[in-house]
VEXROKE-109440 format. One line per field, with one value per residue (C-alpha): residue number from 0; x, y, z. Coordinates in Angstrom, 1 decimal. Layout:
<lumdrens>
resi (NUM	...)
X (X	...)
Y (Y	...)
Z (Z	...)
</lumdrens>
This chain:
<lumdrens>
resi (0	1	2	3	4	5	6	7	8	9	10	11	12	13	14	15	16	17	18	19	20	21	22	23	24	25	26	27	28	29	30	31	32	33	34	35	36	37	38	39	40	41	42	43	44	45	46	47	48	49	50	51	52	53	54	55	56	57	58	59	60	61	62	63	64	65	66	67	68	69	70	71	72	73	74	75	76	77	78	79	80	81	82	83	84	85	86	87	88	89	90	91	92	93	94	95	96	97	98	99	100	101	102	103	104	105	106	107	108	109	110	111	112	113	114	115	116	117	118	119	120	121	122	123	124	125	126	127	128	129	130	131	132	133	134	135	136	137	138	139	140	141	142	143	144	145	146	147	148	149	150	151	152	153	154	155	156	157	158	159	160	161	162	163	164	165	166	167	168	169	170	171	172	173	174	175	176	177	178	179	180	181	182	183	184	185	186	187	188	189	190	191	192	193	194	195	196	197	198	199	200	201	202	203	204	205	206	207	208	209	210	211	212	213	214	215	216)
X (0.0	2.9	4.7	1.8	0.9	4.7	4.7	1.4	3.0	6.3	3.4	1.9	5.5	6.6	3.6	3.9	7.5	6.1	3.7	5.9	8.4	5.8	4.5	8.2	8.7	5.3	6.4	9.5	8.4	6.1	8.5	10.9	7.7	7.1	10.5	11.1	7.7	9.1	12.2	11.1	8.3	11.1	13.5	10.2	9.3	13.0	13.5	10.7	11.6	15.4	14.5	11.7	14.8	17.0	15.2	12.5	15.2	13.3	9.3	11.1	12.0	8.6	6.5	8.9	8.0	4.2	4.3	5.0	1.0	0.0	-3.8	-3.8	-1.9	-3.9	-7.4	-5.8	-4.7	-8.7	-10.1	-7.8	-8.0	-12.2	-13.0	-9.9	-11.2	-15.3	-13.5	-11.4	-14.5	-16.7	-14.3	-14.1	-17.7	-17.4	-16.2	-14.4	-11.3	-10.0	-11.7	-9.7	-6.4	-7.2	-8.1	-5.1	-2.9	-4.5	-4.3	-0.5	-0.2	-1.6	0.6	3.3	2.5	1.8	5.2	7.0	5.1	5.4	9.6	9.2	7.7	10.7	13.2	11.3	11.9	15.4	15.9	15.2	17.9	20.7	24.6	27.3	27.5	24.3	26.0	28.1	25.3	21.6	20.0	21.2	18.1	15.7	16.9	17.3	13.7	12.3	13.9	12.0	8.8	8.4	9.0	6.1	3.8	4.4	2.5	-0.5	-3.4	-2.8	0.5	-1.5	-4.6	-3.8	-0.5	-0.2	-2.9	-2.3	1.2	-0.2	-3.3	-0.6	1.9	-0.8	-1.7	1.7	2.9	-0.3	0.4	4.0	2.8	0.2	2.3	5.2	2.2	1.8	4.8	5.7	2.4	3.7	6.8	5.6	4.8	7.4	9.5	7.5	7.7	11.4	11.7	9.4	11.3	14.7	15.5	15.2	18.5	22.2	23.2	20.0	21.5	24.8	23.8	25.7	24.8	26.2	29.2	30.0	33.0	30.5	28.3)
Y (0.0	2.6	1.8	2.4	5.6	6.6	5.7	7.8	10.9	10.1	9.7	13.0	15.0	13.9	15.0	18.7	18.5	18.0	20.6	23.1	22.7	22.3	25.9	27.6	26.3	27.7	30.7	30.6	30.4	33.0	35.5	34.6	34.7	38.5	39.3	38.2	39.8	42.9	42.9	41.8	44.9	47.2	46.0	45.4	49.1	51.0	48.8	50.7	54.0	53.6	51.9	55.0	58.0	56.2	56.0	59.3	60.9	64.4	63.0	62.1	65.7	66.6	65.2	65.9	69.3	68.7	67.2	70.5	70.2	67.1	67.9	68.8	65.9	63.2	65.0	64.6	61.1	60.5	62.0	59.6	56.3	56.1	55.9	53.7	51.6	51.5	50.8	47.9	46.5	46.8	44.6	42.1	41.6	40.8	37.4	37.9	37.0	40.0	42.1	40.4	40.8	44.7	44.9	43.4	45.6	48.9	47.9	46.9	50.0	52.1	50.7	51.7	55.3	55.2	53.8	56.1	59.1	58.1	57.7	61.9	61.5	58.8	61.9	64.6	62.8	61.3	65.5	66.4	63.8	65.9	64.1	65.4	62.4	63.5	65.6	63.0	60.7	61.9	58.5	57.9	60.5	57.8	55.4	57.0	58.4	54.9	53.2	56.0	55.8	52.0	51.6	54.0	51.6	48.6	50.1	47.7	48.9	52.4	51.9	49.0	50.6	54.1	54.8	52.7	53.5	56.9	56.4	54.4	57.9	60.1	59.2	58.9	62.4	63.3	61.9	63.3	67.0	66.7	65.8	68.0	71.1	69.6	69.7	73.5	74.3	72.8	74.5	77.8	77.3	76.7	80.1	81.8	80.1	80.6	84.5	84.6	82.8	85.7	88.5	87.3	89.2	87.3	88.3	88.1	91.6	93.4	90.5	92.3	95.6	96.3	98.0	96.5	98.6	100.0	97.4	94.6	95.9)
Z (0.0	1.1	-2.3	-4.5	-2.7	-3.5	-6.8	-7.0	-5.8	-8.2	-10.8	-9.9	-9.6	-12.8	-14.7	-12.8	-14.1	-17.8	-17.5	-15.8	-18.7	-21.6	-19.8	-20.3	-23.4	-25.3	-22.8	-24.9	-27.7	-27.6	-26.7	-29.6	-32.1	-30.8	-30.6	-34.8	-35.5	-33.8	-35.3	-38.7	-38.5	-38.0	-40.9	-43.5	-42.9	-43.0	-46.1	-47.4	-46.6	-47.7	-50.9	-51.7	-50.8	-52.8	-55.8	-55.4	-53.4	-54.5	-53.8	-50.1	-50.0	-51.0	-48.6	-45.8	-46.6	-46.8	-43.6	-41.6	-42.3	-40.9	-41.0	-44.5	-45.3	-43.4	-45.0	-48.5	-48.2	-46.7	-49.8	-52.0	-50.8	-49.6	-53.3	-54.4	-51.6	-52.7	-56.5	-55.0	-53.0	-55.7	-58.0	-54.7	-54.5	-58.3	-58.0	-61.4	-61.8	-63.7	-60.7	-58.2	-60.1	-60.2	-56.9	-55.5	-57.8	-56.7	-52.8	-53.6	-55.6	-52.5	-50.0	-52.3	-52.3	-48.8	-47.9	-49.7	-48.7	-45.2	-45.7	-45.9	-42.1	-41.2	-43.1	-41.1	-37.8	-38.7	-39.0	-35.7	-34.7	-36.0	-36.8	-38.0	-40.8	-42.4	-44.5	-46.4	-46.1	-46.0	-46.5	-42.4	-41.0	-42.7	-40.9	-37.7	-38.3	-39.4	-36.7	-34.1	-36.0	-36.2	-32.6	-32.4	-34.4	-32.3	-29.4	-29.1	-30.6	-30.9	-32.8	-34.9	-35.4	-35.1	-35.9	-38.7	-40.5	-40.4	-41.8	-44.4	-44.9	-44.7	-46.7	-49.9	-49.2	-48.8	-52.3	-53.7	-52.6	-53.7	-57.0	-57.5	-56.6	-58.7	-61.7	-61.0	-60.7	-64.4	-65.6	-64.4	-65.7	-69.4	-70.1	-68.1	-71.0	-73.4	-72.8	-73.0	-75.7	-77.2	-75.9	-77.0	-80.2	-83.7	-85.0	-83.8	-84.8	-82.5	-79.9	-80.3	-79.9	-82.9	-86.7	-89.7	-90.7	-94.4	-94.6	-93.8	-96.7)
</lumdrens>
């Protein structure tokens, strides 16, 4: 009787052993999931935002600038993506597959835009975070920036549903100010040239300032 009571209670202690150490291992394993998603949300996004000053170097400039009006900004990207989203639900609830294909292309397409628009917002706060090796290389308040700003987004809830988001609202209105000034300033432009082309005189010797002489006759 006093041996199977013991072997009861070696029983019992070795399944609390199992389930102790299943318990930190899933506890383990938890952590490292959060900690890769953390670390892979920071690297996906500063990817983003380097690859989009490196090739728009100028549109980065651009909506850094446009961000000194965040309101105006995050209004304009509103007004530009409800209807692209209406359009790209519409094509959903199609159940065609040329609809779905477009769909998918024009939410890729917006994420795009947004990520780059939003890489002015990563400049803009890399810029407050002054070093003496921005000069020689710009690209580094980005990532300084980026780095700030996706620690900002991993603030649960209101860096996933707020934050984000608004990154991803903003930087559409961003690249969407940017371009339409850029448009104006090109239409402006047009007839400045156009007018001095018109007011530049037709022939060399009125150019010159000069009168043809007796010898040249």
């Amino acid at each position: 009787m006093i041996t199977q009571v013991g072997e009861t209670n070696s029983t019992r202690l070795v399944f609390r052993v199992l389930i102790v150490q299943s318990a930190l291992v899933m506890i383990m394993a938890d952590v490292l999931t959060w900690f890769l998603v953390i670390v892979g949300t920071i690297v996906v996004l500063n990817s983003y935002w380097l690859a989009a000053v490196s090739l728009w170097p100028g549109l980065v400039d651009a909506c850094a600038a446009r961000y000194r009006q965040a309101g105006r900004v995050t209004l304009t990207g509103a007004i530009a993506i409800i209807p692209c989203l209406i359009v790209v639900m519409l094509l959903r609830n199609s159940h065609h597959p040329v609809g779905n294909a477009v769909s998918i292309i024009a939410i890729g397409m917006l994420l795009v835009i947004g990520m780059a628009g939003s890489a002015g917002l990563a400049q803009r706060i890399g810029q407050g975070l002054v070093s003496p090796r921005d000069e020689g290389q710009p690209w580094r308040r980005v990532l300084r920036g980026g780095i700030v700003f996706a620690f900002t987004m991993l603030l649960p809830f209101v860096g996933w549903f707020v934050v984000l988001p608004w990154a991803l609202v903003s930087g559409v209105g961003a690249v969407t100010l940017a371009w339409s000034s850029s448009r104006r300033a090109a239409r402006h432009s047009a007839p400045a040239s156009q007018t001095s082309a018109t007011e530049k005189p037709a022939s060399p010797l009125l150019e010159s300032g000069g009168v043809p002489s007796a010898q040249s006759k």
